[in-house]
C-alpha positions as CSV (number, residue, x, y, z in Angstrom):
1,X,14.2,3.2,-20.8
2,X,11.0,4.7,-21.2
3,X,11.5,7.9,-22.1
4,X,13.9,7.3,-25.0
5,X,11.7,4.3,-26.3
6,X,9.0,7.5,-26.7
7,X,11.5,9.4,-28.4
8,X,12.5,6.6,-30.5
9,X,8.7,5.9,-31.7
10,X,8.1,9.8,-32.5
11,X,11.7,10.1,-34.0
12,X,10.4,6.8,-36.7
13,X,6.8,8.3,-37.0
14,X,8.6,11.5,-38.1
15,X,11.1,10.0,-40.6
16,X,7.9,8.0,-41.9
17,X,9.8,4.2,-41.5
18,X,7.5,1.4,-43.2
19,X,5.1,-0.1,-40.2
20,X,5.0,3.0,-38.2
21,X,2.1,5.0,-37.5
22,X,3.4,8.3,-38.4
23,X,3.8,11.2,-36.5
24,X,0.5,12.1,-36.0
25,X,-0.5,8.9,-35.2
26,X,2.3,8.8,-32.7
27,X,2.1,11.6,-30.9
28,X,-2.3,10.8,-30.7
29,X,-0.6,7.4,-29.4
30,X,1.5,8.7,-26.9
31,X,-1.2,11.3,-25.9
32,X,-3.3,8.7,-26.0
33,X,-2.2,6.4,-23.5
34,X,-1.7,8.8,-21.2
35,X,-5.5,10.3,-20.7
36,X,-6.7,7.0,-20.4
37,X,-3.8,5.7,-17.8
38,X,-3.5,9.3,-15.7
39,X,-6.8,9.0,-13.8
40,X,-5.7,5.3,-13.0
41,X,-2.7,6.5,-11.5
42,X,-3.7,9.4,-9.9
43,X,-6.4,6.7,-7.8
44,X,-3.0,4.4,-7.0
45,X,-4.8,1.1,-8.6
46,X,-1.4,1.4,-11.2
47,X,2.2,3.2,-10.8
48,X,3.4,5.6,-13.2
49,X,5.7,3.4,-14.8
50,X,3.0,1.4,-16.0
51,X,1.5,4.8,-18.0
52,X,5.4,5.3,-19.8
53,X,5.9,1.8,-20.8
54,X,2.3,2.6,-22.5
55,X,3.0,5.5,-24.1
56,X,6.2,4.4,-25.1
57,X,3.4,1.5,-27.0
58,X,1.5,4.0,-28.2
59,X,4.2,6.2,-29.5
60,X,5.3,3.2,-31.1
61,X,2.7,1.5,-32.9
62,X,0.7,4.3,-32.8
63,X,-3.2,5.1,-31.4
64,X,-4.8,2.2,-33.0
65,X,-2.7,-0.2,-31.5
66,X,-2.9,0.9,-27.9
67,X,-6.6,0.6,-28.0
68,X,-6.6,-2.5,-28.5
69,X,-4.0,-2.8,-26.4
70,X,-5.9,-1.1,-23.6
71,X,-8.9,-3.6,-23.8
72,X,-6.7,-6.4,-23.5
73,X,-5.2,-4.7,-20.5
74,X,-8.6,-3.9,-18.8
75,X,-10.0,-7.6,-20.0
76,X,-7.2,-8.9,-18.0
77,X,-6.8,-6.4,-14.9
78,X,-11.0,-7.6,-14.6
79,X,-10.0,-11.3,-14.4
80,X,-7.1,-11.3,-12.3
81,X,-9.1,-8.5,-9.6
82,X,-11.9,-11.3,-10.2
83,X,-9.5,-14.3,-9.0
84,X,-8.2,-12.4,-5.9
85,X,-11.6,-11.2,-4.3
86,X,-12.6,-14.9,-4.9
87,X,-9.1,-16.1,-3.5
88,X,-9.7,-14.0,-0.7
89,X,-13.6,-15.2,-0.1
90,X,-12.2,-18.4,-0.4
91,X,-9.2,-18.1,2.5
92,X,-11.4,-15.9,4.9
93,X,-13.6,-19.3,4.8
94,X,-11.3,-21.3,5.7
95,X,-9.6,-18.6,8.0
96,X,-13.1,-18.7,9.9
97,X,-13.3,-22.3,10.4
98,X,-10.1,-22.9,11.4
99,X,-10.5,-20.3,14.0
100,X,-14.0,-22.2,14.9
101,X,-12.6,-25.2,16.1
């Protein structure tokens, strides 16, 4: 589903349709997404479906787009990591205590 949704947003940057990015913009897009996903990939911390359904966004609606789209990713990856190291401080707590008795 991926790859066609990339062909589909380079195919309507090329015709030029009203709202899209162009095809410059979507090929920087699709390019884009993947230098900034790839390294995060290639450590595990995301699979590599993750980094097509992005540059399908990015072929899309073009480079602007997936920045912003990339901080609102990274804003949000940092506050759920942030909830599950303080779920897990929390549960080793109560892990030790219960052990303790």
């Amino acid at each position: 589903l991926t790859f066609p949704l990339m062909g589909v947003g380079l195919l309507l940057g090329f015709i030029g349709v009203d709202g899209s990015p162009g095809i410059l913009g979507s090929i920087v897009g699709l390019l884009l997404a993947y230098v900034l996903l790839a390294p995060i990939m290639l450590i595990r911390w995301q699979g590599g479906g993750d980094v097509k359904l992005m540059m399908a966004a990015g072929a899309l609606e073009g480079w602007r787009f997936l920045l912003i789209a990339f901080f609102f990713y990274a804003v949000a990856s940092f506050v759920l990591s942030m909830f599950m190291i303080l779920l897990r401080v929390v549960l080793k707590r109560h892990d030790d205590e219960f052990f303790l008795m």
